[in-house]
C-alpha positions as YAML, in Angstrom:
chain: A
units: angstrom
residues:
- id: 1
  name: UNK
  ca: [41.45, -85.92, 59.51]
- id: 2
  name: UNK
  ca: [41.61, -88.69, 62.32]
- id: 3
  name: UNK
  ca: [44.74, -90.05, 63.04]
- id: 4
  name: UNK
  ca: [45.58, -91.17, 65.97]
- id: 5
  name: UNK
  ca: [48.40, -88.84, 67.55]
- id: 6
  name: UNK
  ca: [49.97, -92.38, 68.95]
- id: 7
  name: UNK
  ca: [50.44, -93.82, 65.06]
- id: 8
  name: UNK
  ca: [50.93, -90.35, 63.20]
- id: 9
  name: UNK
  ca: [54.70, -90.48, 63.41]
- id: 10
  name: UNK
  ca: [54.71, -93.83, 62.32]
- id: 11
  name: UNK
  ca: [52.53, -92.59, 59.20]
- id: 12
  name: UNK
  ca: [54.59, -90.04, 57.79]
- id: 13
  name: UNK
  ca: [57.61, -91.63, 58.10]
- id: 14
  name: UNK
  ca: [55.86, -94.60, 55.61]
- id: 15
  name: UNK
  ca: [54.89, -91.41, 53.39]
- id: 16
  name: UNK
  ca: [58.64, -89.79, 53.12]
- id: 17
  name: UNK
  ca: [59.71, -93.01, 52.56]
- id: 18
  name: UNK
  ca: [57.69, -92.97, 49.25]
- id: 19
  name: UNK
  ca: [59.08, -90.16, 48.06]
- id: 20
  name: UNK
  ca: [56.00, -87.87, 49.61]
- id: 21
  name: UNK
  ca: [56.29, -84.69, 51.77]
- id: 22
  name: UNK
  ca: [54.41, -84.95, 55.00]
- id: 23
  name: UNK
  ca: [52.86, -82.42, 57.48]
- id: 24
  name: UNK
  ca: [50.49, -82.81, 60.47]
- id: 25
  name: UNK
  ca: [48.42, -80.12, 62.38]
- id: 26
  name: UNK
  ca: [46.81, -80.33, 65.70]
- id: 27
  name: UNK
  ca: [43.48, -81.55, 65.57]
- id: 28
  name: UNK
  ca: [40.96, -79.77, 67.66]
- id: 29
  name: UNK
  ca: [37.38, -80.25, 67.97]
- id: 30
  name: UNK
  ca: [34.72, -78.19, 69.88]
- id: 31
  name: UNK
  ca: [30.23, -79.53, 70.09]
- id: 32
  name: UNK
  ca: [27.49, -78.11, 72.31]
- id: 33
  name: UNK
  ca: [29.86, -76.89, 74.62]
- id: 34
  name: UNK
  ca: [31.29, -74.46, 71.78]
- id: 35
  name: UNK
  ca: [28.06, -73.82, 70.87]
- id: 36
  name: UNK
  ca: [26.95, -72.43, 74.25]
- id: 37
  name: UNK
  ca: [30.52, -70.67, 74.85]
- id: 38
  name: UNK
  ca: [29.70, -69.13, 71.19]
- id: 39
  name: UNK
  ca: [26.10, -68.07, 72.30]
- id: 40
  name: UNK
  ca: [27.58, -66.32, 75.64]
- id: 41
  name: UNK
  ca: [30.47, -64.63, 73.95]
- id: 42
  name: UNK
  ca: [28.45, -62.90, 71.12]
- id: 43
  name: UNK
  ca: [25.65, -61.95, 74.23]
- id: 44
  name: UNK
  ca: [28.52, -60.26, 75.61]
- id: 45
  name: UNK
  ca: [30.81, -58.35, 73.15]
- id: 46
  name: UNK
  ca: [29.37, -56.57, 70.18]
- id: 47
  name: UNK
  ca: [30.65, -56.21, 67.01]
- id: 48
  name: UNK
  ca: [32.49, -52.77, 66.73]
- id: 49
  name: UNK
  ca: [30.15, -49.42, 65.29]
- id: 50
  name: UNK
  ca: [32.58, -49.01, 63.08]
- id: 51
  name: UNK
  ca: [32.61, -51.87, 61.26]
- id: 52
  name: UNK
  ca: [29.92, -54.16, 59.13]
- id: 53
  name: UNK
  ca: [29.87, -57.88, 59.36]
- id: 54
  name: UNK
  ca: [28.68, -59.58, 55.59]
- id: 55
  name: UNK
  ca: [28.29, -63.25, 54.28]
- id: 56
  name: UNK
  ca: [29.99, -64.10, 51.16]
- id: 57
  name: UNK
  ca: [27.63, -64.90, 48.82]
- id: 58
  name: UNK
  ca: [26.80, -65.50, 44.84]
- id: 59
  name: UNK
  ca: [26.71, -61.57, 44.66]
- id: 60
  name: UNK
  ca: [29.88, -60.73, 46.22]
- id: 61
  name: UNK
  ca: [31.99, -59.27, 44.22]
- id: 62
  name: UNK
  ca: [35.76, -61.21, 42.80]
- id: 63
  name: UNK
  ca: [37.56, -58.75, 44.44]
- id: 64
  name: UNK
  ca: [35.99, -58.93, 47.88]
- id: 65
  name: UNK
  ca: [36.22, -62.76, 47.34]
- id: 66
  name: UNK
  ca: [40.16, -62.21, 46.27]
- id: 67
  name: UNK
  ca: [40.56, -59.74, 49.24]
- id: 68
  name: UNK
  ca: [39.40, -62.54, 51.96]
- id: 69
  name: UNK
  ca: [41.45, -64.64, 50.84]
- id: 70
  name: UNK
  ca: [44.80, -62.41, 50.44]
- id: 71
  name: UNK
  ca: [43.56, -61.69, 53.87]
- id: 72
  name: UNK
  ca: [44.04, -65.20, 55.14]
- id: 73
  name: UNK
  ca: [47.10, -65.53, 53.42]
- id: 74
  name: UNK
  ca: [48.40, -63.19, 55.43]
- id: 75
  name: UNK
  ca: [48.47, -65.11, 58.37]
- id: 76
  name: UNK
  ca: [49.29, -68.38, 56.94]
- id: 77
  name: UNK
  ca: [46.25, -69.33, 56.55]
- id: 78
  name: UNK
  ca: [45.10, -71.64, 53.05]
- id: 79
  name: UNK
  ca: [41.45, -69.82, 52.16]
- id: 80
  name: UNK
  ca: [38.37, -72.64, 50.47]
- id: 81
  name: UNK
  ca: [38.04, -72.39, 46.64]
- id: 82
  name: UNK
  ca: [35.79, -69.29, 46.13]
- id: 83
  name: UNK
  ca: [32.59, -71.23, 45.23]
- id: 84
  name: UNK
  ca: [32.89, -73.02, 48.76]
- id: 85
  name: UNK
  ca: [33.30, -69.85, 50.48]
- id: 86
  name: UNK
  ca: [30.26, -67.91, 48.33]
- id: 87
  name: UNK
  ca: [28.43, -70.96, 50.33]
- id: 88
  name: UNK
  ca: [27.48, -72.35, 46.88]
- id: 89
  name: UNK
  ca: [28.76, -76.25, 46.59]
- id: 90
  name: UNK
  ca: [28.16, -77.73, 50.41]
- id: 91
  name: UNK
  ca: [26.31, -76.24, 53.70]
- id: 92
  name: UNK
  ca: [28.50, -73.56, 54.95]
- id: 93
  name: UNK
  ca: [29.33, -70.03, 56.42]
- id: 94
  name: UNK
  ca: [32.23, -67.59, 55.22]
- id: 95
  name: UNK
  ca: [31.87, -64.33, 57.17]
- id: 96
  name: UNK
  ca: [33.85, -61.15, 57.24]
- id: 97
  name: UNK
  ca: [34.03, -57.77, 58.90]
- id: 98
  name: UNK
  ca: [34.97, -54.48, 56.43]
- id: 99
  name: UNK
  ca: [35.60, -51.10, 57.58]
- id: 100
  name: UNK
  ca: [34.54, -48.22, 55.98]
- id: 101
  name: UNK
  ca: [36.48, -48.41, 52.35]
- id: 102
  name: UNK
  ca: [34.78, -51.98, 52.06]
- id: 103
  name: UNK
  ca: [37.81, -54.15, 53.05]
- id: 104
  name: UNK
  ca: [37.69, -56.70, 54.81]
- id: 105
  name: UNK
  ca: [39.91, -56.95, 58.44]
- id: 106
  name: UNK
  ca: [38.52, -60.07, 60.07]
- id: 107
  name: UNK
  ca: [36.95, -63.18, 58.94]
- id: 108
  name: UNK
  ca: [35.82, -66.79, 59.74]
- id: 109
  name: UNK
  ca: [34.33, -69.77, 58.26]
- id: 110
  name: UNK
  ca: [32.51, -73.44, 58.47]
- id: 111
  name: UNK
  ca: [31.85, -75.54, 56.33]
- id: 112
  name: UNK
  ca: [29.98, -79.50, 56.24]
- id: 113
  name: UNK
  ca: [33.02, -81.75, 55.95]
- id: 114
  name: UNK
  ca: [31.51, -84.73, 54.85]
- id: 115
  name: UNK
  ca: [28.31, -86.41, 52.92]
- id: 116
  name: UNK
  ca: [24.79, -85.66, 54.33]
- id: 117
  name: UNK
  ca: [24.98, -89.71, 54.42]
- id: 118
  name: UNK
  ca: [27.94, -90.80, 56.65]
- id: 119
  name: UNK
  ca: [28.02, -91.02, 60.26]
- id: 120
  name: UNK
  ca: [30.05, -87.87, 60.40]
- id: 121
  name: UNK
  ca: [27.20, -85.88, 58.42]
- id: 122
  name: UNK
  ca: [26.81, -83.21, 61.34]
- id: 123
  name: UNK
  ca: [30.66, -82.31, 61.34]
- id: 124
  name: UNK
  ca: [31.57, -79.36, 59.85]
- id: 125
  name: UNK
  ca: [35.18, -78.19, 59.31]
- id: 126
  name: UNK
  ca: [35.55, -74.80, 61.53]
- id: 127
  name: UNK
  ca: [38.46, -72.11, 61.10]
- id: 128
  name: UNK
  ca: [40.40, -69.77, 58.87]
- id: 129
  name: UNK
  ca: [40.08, -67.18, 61.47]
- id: 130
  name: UNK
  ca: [42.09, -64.36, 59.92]
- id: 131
  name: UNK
  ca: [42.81, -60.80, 61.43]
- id: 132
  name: UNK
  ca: [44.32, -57.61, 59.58]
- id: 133
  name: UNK
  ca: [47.71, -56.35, 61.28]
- id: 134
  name: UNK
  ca: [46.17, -53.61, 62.11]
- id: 135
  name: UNK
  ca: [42.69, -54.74, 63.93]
- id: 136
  name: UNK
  ca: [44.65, -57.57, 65.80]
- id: 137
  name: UNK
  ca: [43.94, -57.98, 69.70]
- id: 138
  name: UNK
  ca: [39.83, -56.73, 69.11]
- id: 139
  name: UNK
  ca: [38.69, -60.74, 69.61]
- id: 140
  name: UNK
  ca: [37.14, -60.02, 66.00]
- id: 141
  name: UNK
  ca: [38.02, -63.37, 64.25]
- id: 142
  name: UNK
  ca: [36.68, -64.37, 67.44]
- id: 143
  name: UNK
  ca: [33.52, -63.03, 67.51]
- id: 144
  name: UNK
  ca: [33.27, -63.91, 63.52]
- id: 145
  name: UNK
  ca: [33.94, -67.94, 64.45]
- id: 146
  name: UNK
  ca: [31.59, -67.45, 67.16]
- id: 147
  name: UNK
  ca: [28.73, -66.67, 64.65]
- id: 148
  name: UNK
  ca: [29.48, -69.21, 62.33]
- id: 149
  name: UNK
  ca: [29.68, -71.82, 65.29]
- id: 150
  name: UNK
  ca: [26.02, -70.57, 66.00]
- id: 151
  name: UNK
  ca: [24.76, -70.13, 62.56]
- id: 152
  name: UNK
  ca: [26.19, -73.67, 61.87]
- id: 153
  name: UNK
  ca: [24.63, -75.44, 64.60]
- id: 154
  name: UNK
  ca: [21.26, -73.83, 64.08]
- id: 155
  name: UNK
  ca: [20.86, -73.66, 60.72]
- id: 156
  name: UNK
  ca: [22.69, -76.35, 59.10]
- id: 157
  name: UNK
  ca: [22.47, -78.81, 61.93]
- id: 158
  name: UNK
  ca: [26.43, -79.30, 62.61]
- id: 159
  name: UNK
  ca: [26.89, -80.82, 66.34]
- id: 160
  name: UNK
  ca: [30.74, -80.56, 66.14]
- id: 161
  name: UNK
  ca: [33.36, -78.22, 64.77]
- id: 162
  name: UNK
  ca: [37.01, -78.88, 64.41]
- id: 163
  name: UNK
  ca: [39.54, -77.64, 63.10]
- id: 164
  name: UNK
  ca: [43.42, -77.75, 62.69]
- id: 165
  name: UNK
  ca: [45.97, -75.90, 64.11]
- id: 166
  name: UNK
  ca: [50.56, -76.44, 64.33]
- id: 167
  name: UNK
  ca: [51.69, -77.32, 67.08]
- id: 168
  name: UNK
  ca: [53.73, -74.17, 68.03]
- id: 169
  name: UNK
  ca: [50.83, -71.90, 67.48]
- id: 170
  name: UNK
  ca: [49.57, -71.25, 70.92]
- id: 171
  name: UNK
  ca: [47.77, -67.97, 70.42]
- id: 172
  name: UNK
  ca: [45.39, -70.04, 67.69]
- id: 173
  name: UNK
  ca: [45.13, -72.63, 70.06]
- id: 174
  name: UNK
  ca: [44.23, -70.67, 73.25]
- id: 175
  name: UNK
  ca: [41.59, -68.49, 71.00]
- id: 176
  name: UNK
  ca: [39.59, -71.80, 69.69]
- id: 177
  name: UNK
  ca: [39.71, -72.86, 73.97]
- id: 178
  name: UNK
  ca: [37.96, -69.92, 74.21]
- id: 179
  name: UNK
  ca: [35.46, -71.13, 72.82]
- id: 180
  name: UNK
  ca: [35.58, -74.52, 73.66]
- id: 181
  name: UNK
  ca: [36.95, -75.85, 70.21]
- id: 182
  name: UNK
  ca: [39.81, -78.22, 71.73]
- id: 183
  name: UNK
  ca: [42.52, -80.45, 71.58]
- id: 184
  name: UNK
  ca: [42.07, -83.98, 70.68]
- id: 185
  name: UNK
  ca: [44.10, -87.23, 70.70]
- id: 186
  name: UNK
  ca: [43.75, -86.96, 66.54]
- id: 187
  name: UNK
  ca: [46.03, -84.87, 64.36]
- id: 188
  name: UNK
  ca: [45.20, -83.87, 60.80]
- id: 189
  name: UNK
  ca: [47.99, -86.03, 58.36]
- id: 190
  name: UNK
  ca: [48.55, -84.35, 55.19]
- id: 191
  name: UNK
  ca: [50.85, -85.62, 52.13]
- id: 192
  name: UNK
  ca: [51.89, -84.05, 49.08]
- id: 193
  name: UNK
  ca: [53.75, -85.07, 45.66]
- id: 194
  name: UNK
  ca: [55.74, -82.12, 45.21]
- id: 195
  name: UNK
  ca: [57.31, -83.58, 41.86]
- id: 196
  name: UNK
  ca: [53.36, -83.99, 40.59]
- id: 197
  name: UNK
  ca: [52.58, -80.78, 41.61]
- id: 198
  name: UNK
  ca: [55.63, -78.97, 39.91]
- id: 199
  name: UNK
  ca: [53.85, -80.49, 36.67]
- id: 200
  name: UNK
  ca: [50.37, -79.66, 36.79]
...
């Protein structure tokens, strides 16, 4: 989650040449200040009438779960296993907004990213915000990561969020500024064994 930008290059270069493929994401990291940018933004814009904002929980339903994460999907996104988003297995928020059949068109999430007993205890991974086609340009992921900001910082005791985003996507990147979730001099280095994974 913390590599240097400065030595990432470097890094997956040594992984390809091992046979692994590589990928790296932007890594972008917002504290108090996204906390009070969070605060003013959801003083200012209500959620849409129309719509109802739920937590995914030990009651929701499979398919809602399944729906969320199609959702995400949809936008390229890589949804938590479904016991981490029900909030069931570490600290953490998955929120979504449904319209009137009960499907969901927006949602958000954090979650703790590391042990209650590390110096990073009060860092929580922040993201997946995920928007149906059709609700797009409403701010609603928006207003979703802006509640789980707040709900993270005050009842879970997180002090920073962060989160990873590509390079090329500037529309993610200029939504997290927003709200004060930005760019670092980290990127998030990722690895994978595609010839292990073909056999599992």
């Amino acid at each position: 989650f913390y590599c240097p930008k400065s030595g990432s290059d470097a890094l997956l270069e040594e992984l390809e040449a091992k046979g692994l493929r590589s990928a790296q994401s932007q890594y972008h990291r917002g504290g108090q200040a996204a906390y009070e940018a969070s605060k003013a933004l959801l003083s200012s814009r209500p959620i849409p009438k129309k719509l109802d904002i739920i937590r995914l929980g030990a009651t929701t339903p499979k398919a809602l779960i399944k729906a969320t994460v199609e959702l995400c999907q949809t936008c390229e996104l890589t949804a938590m296993p479904g016991e981490i988003m029900r909030g069931s297995v570490i600290p953490g928020i998955n929120l979504i907004a449904i319209d009137s059949s009960g499907m969901p068109v927006a949602t958000a999430s954090s979650y703790a990213m590391h042990s209650p007993n590390t110096p990073r205890a009060t860092e929580a991974f922040w993201g997946a915000l995920a928007t149906r086609e059709d609700y797009r340009g409403q701010g609603l992921a928006g207003l979703l990561g802006a509640m789980a900001i707040e709900y993270m910082w005050e009842n879970n005791g997180m002090r920073a969020f962060n989160t990873g985003i590509k390079a090329e996507n500037l529309a993610s990147q200029s939504a997290c500024a927003k709200l004060g979730v930005l760019n670092t001099d980290w990127v998030t280095a990722f690895c994978f064994d595609d010839e292990r994974l073909a056999t599992t």
